[in-house]
C-alpha positions in Angstrom: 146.2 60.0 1.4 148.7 63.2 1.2 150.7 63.3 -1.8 154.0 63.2 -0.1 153.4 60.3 2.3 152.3 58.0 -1.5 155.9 59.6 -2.7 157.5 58.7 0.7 156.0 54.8 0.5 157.1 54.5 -3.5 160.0 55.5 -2.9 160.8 53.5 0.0 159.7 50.4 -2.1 161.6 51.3 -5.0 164.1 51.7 -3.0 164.1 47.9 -1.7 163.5 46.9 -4.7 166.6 49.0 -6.6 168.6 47.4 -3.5 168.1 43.7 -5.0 167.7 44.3 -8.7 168.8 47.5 -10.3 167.2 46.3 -13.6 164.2 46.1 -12.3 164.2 48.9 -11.1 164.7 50.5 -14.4 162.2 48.8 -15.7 159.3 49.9 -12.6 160.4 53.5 -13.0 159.5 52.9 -17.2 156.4 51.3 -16.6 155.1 53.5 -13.8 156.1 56.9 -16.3 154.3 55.1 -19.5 151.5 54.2 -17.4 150.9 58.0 -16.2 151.4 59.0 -19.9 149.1 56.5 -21.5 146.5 57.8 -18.6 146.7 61.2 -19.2 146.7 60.6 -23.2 143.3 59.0 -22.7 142.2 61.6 -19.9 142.8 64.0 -22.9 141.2 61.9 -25.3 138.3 61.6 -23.9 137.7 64.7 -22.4 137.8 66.2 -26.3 135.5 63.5 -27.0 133.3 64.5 -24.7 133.1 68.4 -25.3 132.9 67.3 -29.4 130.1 65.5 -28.0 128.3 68.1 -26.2 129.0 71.2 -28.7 127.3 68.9 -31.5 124.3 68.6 -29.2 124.1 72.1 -28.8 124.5 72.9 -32.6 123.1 70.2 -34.5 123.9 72.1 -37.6 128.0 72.4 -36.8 
């Protein structure tokens, strides 16, 4: 699915949803930044993890 048509459908529900309840909406927006954050964080994470993991089995001695 194109990038722009997920934006277009988000937006369009936030935008119902902003409509009815501006807290919530405040409160989507948070949640859905945090939740790209954490991911990335643990993308990065574990992506060190794993080249830590393959330079010690390369150089047992390091």
């Amino acid at each position: 699915m194109p990038h722009f048509l997920v934006d277009l459908v988000v937006n369009d529900l936030i935008g119902h949803m902003y409509a009815h309840h501006e807290d919530s909406f405040l409160v989507v927006r948070a949640g859905a930044a945090w939740a790209v954050l954490l991911t990335l964080i643990g993308s990065m994470i574990y992506f060190v993890m794993l080249v830590d993991g393959l330079i010690r089995s390369w150089f047992p001695g390091a």
